[in-house]
Each structure stands twice: as structure tokens, then as C-alpha cells.
C-alpha positions in Angstrom: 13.4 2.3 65.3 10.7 5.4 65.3 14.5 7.4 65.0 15.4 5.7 62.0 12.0 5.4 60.3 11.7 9.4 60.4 14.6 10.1 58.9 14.1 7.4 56.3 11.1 9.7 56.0 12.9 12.9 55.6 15.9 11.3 53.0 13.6 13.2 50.4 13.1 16.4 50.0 9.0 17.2 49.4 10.0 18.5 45.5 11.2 15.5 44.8 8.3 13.5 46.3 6.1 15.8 44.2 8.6 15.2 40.9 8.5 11.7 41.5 4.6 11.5 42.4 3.5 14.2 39.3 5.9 12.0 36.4 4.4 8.8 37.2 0.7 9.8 37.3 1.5 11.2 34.0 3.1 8.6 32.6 0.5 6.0 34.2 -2.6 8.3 32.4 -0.8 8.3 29.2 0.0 4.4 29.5 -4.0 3.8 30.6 -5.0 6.7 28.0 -3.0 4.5 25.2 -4.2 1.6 25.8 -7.9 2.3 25.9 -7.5 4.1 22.8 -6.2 1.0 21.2 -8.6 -0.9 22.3 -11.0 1.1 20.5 -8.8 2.1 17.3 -9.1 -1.6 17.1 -12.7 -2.2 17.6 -12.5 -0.6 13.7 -10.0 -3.1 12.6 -7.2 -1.1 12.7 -3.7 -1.1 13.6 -3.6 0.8 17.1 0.3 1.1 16.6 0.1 2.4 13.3 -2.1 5.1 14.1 0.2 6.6 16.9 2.9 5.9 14.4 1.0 8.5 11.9 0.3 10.8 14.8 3.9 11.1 15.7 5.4 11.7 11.6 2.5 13.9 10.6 4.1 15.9 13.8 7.6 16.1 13.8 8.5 14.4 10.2 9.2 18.0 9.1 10.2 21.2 10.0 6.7 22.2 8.6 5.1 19.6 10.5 6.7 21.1 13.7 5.7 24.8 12.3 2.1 23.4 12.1 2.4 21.9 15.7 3.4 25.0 17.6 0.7 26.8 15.7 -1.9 25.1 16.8 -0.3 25.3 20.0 -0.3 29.5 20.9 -4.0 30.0 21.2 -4.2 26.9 23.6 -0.9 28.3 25.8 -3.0 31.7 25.9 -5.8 30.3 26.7 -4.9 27.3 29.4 -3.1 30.2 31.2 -6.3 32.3 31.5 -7.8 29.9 32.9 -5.3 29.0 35.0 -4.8 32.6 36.6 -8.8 32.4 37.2 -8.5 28.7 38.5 -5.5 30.0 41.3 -7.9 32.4 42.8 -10.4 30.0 43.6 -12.3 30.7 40.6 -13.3 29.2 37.0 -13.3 31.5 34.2 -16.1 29.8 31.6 -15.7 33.4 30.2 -12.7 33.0 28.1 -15.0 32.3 25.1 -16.6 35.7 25.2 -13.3 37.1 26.1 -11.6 36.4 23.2 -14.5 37.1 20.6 -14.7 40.7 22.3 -10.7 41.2 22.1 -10.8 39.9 17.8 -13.5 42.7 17.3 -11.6 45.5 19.2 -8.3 44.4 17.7 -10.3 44.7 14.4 -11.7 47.9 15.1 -7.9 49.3 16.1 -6.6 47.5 12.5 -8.6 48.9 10.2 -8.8 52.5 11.8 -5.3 53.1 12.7 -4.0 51.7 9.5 -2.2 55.0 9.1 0.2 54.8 11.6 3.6 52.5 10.9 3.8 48.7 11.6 6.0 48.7 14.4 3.0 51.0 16.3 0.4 49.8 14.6 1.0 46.2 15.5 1.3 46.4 19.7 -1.9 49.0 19.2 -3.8 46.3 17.9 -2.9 43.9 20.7 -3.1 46.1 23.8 -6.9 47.3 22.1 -7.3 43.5 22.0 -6.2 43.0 25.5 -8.4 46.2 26.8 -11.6 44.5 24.8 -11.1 41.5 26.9 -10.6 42.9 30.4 -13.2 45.1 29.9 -15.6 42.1 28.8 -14.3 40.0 32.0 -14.6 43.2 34.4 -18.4 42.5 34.3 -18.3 39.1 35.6 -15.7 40.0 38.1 -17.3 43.1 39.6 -20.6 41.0 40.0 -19.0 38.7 41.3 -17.2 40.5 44.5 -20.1 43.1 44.5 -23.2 40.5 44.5 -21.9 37.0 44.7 -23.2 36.1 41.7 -21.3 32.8 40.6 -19.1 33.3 37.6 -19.5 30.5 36.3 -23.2 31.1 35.6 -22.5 34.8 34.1 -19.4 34.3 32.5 -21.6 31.6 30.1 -24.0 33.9 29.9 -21.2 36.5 28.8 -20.2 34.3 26.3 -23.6 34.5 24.6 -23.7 38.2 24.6 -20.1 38.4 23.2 -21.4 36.5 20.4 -24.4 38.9 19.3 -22.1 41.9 20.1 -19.7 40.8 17.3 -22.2 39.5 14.9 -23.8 43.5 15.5 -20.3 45.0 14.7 -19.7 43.0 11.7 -23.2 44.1 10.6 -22.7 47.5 11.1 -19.4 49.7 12.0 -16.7 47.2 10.9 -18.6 45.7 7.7 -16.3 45.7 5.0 -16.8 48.6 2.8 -17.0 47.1 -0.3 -20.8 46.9 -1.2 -20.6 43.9 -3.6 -19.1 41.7 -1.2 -21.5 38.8 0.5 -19.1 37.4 3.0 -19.8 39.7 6.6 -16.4 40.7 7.3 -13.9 43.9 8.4 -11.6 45.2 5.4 -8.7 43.7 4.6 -6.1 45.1 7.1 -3.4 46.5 5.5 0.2 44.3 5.5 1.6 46.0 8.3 -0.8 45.7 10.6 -0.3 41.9 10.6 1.7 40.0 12.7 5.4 38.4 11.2 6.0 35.1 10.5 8.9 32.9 12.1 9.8 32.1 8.7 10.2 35.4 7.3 12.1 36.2 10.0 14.8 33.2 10.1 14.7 32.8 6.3 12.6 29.8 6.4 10.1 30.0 3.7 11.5 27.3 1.8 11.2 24.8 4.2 8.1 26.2 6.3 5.0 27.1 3.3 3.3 30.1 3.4 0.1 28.4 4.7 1.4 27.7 7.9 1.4 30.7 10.1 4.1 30.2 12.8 4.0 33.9 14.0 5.9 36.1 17.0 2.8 35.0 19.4 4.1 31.6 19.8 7.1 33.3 21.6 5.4 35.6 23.2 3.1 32.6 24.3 5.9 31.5 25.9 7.2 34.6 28.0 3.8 35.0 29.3 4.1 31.5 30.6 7.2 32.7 32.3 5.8 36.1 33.3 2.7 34.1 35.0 4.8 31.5 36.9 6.8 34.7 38.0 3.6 36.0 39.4 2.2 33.3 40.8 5.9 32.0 42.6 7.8 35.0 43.1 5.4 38.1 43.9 3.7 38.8 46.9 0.1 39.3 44.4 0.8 35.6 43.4 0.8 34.8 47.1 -2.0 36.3 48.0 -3.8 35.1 44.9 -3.0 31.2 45.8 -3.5 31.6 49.3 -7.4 32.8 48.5 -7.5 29.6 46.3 -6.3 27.1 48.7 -8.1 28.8 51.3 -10.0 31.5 51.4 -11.3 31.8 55.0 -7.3 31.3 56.1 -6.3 34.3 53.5 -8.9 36.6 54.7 -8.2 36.4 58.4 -4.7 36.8 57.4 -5.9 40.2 56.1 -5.9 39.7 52.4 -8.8 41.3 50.2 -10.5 38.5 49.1 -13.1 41.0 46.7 -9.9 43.0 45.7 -7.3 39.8 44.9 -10.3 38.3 43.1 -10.8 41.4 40.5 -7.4 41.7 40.3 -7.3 37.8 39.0 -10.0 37.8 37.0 -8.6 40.7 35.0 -5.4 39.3 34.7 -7.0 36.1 33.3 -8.8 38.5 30.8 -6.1 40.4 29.1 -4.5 36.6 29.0 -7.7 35.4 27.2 -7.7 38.8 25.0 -4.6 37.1 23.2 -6.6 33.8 22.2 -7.6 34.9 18.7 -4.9 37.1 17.3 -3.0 34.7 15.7 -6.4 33.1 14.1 -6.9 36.8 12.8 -3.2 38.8 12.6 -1.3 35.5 11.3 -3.7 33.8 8.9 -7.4 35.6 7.9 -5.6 39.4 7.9 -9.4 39.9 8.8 -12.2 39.4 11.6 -15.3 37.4 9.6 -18.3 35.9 10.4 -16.5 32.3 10.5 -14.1 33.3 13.3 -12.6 30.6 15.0 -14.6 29.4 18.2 -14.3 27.2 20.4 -10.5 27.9 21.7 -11.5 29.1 25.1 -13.2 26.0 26.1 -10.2 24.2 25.0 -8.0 26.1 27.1 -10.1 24.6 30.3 -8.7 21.4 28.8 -5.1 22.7 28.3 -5.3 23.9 31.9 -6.5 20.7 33.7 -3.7 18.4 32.0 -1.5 21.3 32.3 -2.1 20.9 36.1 -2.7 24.6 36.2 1.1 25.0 36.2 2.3 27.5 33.4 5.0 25.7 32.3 2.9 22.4 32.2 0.4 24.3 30.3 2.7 25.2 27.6 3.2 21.3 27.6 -0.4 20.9 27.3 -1.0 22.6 24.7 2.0 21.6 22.4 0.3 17.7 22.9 -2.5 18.9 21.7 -1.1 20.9 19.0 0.5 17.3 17.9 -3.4 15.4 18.3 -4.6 18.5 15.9 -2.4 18.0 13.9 -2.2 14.2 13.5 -5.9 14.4 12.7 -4.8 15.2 9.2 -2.5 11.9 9.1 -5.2 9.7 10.4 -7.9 11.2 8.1 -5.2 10.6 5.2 -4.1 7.3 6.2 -7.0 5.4 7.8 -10.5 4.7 7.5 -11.5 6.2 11.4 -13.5 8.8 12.2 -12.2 12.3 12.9 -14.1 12.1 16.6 -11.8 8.9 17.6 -9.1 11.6 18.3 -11.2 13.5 20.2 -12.3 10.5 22.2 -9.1 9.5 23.0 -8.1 13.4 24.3 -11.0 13.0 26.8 -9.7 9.8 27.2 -6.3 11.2 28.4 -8.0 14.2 30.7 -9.7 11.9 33.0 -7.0 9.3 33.1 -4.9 12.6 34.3 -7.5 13.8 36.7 -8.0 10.6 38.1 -4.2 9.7 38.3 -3.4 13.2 40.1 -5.9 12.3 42.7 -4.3 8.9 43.3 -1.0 10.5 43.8 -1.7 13.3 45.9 -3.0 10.9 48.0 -0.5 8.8 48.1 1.8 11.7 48.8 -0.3 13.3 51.7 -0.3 9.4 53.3 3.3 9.1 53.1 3.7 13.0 54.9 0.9 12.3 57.4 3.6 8.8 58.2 6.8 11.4 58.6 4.8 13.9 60.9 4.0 10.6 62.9 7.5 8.9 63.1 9.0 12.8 63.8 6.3 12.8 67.0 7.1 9.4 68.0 10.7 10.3 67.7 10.3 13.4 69.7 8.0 11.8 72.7 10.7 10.4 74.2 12.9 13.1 74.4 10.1 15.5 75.7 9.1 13.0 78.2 12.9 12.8 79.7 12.7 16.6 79.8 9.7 16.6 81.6 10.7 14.1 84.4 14.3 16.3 84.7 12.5 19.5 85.1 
């Protein structure tokens, strides 16, 4: 019986436990997510059905609607991933924020001085200065970090402050427009080619995608880097070492890994990820850095990364979901009498029904693996024992 049980036990493979275990906690937190949400959609006398209805069209109706999906989606991709990196390491990067302020100013700064060179130059210098204004901003948390202990957390926030004042000084001062009359605190306008191409242009879609909707090359590009950072993390020694430190850091170091080194070298990845946060806000749309830069996208990349699961291509999954709630604001502003927070509401909604249903699961799954190592040793007793009285 102990025979049969463990290899009932062993029929499936662990992936497929995991599969099985990570698609219905999702689908249980989305069920629990929905229905909590109606209850309150319904609380202002309105349809609950209706509104998820609207959500869904204002989404996918079009090709537009799509268009408008994914681009809400590239800064989230870019930004869940960052965190992610950070999160694999056995660390939380708050610092993403700061990050991505620093990387708009020095992509500015590259824009409007190296306007001379050609687009097809001119364009990947503004992103690697971009990148190199991020990791430079999150070297300083890391290097206190594995030099002092300081908790990154606590300076990365503080960081995030200080990236603020730098590029409210810049706009002030070496990258204020130079036209004297203007009242707005902003860069120049950059010139055409510095900015980044539009999907549309590209694929002859402007008739069906409008020219307010800026679907640029970043959303594919968001996209390889998921790939690039699942290779890393899955197929590199670095990776390895990098999610060995986060599972277990004591283990990792008396296996002889850095810990200060693999640290840095995680935190600065997650940077120059987090460098890319803003560029479409600025390349794809504004075709200038401002005072009313966007905000606020590294925060929701700690979102994007939780229901993501920390999993790049879950991430990217993430953040298209909420590229489809941003979006289906409009369509429930439009169509309903709700406030614009119930959205919002129901998103945190949906992250702790995920957190909470992960937890369930994974242990759920360690129980049933704890039963197999049982039934395998009360399989193998006998057989030991035999050997035992033989010898």
C-alpha cells in the first residue's frame, strides 16, 4: 500500500503540480477579486456585469483600443521587472521612482545636446544615457547597502526624494527651455529624430490607430527584456547565484557565492531596467521632459511585480491587465455614474486576493511533497531493513 501510494505520489511531475497549483490560485483571486468588486459596484446601484462588460470593449473593441492597452502596458513591464530583478536577490527596490525620474533627465540632457547627430544614433544614445542615469542613481543605495548594511528600503525612499529636487534643479537651470517667454518649466522641444517610432508608422496603421495613441518600439523591446531577464535568472550561472542569495542567503554564502558582489550586481541590473520606465512617457508622447512628468510608475511596478509572481513572463501579463483596468477607466467614467477610485479599489482588491491565494497554494503543494517524501521512506524501510538483516 505505502508502494502504491508513492507512486501515486510521483504520477506528476513537480511542474505540473506547480501549473496546476499557480492557474487555480489565479483563477480563484480573480473569481474572489470579481465578486467583491460587484458587491460593491453594486452598493452604487449599478450593474456589476455591465461594468466588466465596458472594461472588456473599451479594451479590445478596437485595434485602437488594443494600441491604447499595450501602451499603458510598457512602463509597467519595465518597471515590474526592476523590481523583480531586486526582489530575486533578496531585496526590495522602493527606488525605482527615483530611478526613472534620474534616467528622463539624463535622456533629456543627451536629446537636446546631441540633436546633431542622425536618428538611428541619436535615438539608442538617448536610452543607454537614460539607462546610465538610472544605474548610477541606484549604485548609491546598493553600495550602502553591501558596504554599511544600511536597509534599502529606507534609502532607496529617501533616494526617491532627492531624485525629485535633482530634476526640478535641472529643469530650472541647465535644461530650461531656451525660449524666454515660455512659463511652462520644461527642456526644448527635441527635434523629430530624436523620438522614438510609432507601431503605426511602421506597419501603416495610422488610419486605424490615431496619432494620440503612442504604441512605440519599447513595447517590443519591453518584451525582449522580459525574455532577456527570464534567460538570466533560468539559464546563467549569475541568475543562479542571484536566486540562490534570495531563497537563502546563509546556504549561498557558505556555498562560496559573494553575497555583497551578487547583490550590486542585482541592484544595478534592476536600475538600468527602471532607467527604461519613463521613455515612452517622454520619447513617444511629450517629445519633452516638463515639470508634469509622469510619476508614480515605479510604485506600480511593485504591483505588476507581486501579481506577476516575480516571474518575467507573468509580469508582462501583469501589466497588460493593468494596461486593460487603465484603460477601462475611461469606459466606466463615460458610461457610469462611479467613482474613478472604484477601479483602483478593485486592483488592490485583486493583489491581495493573489497574495493570499499564492500562499494557500504553496502550501498546499509543500503538504502534498512532504506526503511523497513520506510514502517514498515508508516504501524504502522495508527494503533497507531486509538489507540489513542479510548483511
Amino acid at each position: 500500500m505505502a508502494v502504491n501510494a508513492g507512486a501515486q505520489a510521483r504520477a506528476r511531475p513537480p511542474w505540473v503540480d506547480s501549473l496546476i497549483g499557480q492557474t487555480a490560485a489565479l483563477g480563484g483571486a480573480f473569481l474572489f477579486a470579481g465578486l467583491v468588486g460587484a458587491l460593491i459596484i453594486r452598493a452604487y446601484g449599478v450593474s456589476p456585469l455591465e461594468v466588466y462588460r465596458i472594461i472588456w470593449v473599451y479594451g479590445t473593441s478596437e485595434l485602437s483600443d488594443i494600441a491604447r492597452v499595450l501602451t499603458n502596458a510598457t512602463p509597467l513591464i519595465f518597471s515590474g521587472l526592476a523590481v523583480a530583478v531586486a526582489f530575486k536577490a533578496g531585496m526590495f527596490n522602493i527606488g525605482v521612482e527615483g530611478q526613472y525620474i534620474v534616467a528622463m533627465m539624463t535622456g533629456a540632457a543627451a536629446a537636446v545636446s546631441l540633436d546633431f547627430l542622425p536618428g538611428f544614433l541619436l535615438v539608442p544614445l538617448i536610452l543607454l544615457c537614460a539607462i546610465a542615469g538610472a544605474v548610477v542613481w541606484a549604485f548609491i543605495p546598493a553600495i550602502l547597502k553591501v558596504r554599511t548594511g544600511a536597509h534599502e528600503v529606507v534609502t532607496t525612499i529617501m533616494m526617491n526624494g532627492i531624485a525629485l529636487s535633482l530634476v526640478a534643479w535641472a529643469l530650472l537651470n541647465p535644461l530650461r527651455s531656451s525660449d524666454e517667454g515660455l512659463v511652462d518649466l520644461r527642456t526644448d522641444i527635441f527635434a523629430d529624430k530624436a523620438l522614438l517610432p510609432k507601431l503605426s508608422t511602421t506597419f501603416g496603421l495610422t488610419e486605424q490607430i490615431p496619432a494620440s495613441v503612442h504604441l512605440t518600439w519599447l513595447f517590443p523591446l519591453a518584451l525582449v527584456a522580459c525574455f532577456l531577464v527570464w534567460v538570466l535568472l533560468k539559464r546563467t550561472r549569475l541568475g543562479y547565484e542571484i536566486r540562490a542569495i534570495g531563497s537563502s542567503s546563509g546556504s549561498a554564502e557558505a556555498g562560496g557565492i559573494s553575497i555583497s558582489a551578487l547583490q550590486m550586481k542585482a541592484f544595478l541590473i534592476s536600475g538600468a531596467l527602471g532607467g527604461l520606465v519613463g521613455m515612452n512617457s517622454m520619447l513617444g508622447d511629450r517629445g519633452y521632459l516638463g515639470h508634469n512628468y509622469e510619476i508614480g510608475l515605479g510604485f506600480a511596478g511593485i504591483t505588476v511585480a507581486f501579481l506577476g509572481r516575480n516571474h518575467p513572463f507573468g509580469i508582462a501579463l501583469a501589466a497588460l491587465l493593468l494596461g486593460m483596468l487603465a484603460r477601462g477607466q475611461d469606459g466606466v467614467a463615460v458610461s457610469f455614474d462611479l467613482p474613478t477610485e472604484t477601479l483602483i479599489i478593485l486592483e488592490g482588491i485583486l493583489i491581495l486576493s493573489v497574495v493570499i491565494a499564492y500562499e494557500i497554494v504553496r502550501r498546499a503543494v509543500n503538504r502534498r511533497r512532504q506526503k511523497i517524501v513520506r510514502a517514498e521512506e515508508t516504501a524504502i524501510a522495508p527494503d533497507r531493513e531486509a538489507t540489513d538483516a542479510a548483511s
